[in-house]
N, C-alpha and C positions, 0 to 999 in steps of 0.2 A: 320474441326470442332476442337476449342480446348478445351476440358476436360480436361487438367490438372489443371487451376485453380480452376474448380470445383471440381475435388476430392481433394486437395490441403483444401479447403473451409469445405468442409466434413472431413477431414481427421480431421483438427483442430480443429472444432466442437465436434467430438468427444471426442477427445484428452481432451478439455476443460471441457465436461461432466466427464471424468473421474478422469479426477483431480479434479475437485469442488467438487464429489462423494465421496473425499476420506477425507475430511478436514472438517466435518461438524463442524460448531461453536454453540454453547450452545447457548441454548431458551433464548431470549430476558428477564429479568426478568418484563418488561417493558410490555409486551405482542405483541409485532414489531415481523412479521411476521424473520421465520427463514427460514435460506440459503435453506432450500429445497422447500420452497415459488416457485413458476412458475416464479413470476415477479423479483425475488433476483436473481433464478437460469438464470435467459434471461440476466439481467444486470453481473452479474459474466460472465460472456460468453461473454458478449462483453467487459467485461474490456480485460478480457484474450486476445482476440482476437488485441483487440487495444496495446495490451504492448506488442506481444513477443516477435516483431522484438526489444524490449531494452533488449533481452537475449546478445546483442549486446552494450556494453557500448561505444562503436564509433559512433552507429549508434544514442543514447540518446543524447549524446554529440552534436552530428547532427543537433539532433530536438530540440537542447535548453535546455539540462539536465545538472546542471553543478553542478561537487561536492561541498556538504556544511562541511566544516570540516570533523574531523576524522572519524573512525569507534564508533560505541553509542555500548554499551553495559551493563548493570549490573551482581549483582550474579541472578535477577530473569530470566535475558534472554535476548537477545540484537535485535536491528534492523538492524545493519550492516552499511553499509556506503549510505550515502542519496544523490543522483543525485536530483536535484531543478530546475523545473521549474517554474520559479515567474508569469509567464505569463496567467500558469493552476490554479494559488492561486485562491478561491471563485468557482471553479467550481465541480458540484456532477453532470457530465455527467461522466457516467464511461467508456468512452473511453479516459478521459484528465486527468489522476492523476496530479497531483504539483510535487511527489514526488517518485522514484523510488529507489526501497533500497536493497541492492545489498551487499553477502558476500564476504571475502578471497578465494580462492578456493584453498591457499595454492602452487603454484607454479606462482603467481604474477599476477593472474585474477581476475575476477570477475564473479562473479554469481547472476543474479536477483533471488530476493527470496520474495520480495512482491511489493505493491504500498502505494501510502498513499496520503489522500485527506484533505487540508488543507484552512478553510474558517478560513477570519478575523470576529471577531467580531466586530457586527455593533457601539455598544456604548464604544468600548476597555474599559469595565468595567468586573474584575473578578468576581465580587460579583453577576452580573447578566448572565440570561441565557437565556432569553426568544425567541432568535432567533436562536437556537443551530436546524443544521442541523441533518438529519439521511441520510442514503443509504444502501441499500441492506438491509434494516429491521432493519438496525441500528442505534442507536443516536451514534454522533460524542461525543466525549469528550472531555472535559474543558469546560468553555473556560480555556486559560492557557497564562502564561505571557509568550512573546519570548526570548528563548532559548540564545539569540546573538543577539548585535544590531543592528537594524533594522527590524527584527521579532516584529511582534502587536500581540498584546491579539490575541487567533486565536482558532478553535479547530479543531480536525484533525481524522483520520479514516486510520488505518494501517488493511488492507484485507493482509494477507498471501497466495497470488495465484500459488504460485511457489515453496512455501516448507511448508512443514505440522509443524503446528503450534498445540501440542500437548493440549495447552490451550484455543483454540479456533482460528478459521480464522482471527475475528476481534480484538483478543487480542492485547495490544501494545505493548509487549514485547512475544519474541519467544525463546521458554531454548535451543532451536536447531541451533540456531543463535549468532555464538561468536568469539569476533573480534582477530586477531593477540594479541600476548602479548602487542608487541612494538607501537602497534595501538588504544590499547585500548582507549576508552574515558568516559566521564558520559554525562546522559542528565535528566534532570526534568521534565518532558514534559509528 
């Protein structure tokens, strides 16, 4: 009989509870159920569970994660360096991020430190909104113009699953999150 990957499966489970336990993100002002929601907490558990083999940036790289430019940061807080999946674009299964964003670790690594889910909009009009996706009790925001060409009007959803994000899980900027001097970059977004 093999019960390792069952406790393996429990072990992470866990593991996932207690990290989501620790990051709670502030009341929807919107009234969108919050992260301690059953159906938010079941789908954070499964993003978790679906990302951590990219604690592994070989392994991202693998599955079709490929770096988009430098490390993003401001003075409010940064997202770190973004691995792209073009393939995951328009999907809110939270086991298929687009987008996995990942720190320095200071001696030439990397560190996952959240995901991010990025849908086109449908009329690539800024001015309009009326197809703006949510997940985990959340509205995505923008729409927003792309970043660099070839990026569409799009809106996007940065979950903090891997490092605590003092302003919120779903916030999109993290003050815990900050890039090399030499790496630094901006982003509008």
């Amino acid at each position: 009989m093999r019960t390792r990957p069952l406790i393996s499966a429990l072990g992470l489970t866990a593991l996932a509870a207690l990290a989501l336990g620790t990051a709670p993100a502030a009341p929807d002002p919107s009234g969108a159920p919050r992260d301690d929601d059953a159906t938010v907490r079941a789908d954070l558990a499964r993003a978790y569970r679906a990302t951590a083999k990219y604690h592994s940036v070989e392994r991202a790289v693998a599955d079709g994660y490929k770096p988009m430019r430098g490390c993003i940061d401001r003075p409010e807080g940064g997202m770190g360096y973004h691995y792209v999946n073009t393939a995951r674009n328009n999907s809110t299964d939270p086991a298929k991020p687009a987008a996995l964003m990942y720190e320095d670790t200071g001696n030439g690594g990397k560190r996952l430190v959240g995901i991010e889910f990025f849908v086109e909009d449908r009329d690539q009009k800024v001015a309009t909104d009326d197809d703006r996706p949510t997940m985990f009790g959340q509205p995505f925001l923008g729409p927003t113009p792309g970043v660099e060409a070839g990026v569409k009007v799009h809106y996007d959803l940065h979950v903090w699953i891997y490092k605590h994000n003092p302003k919120g899980m779903f916030t999109e900027w993290n003050p815990n999150v900050r890039c090399p001097a030499a790496a630094a970059g901006s982003h509008t977004g």
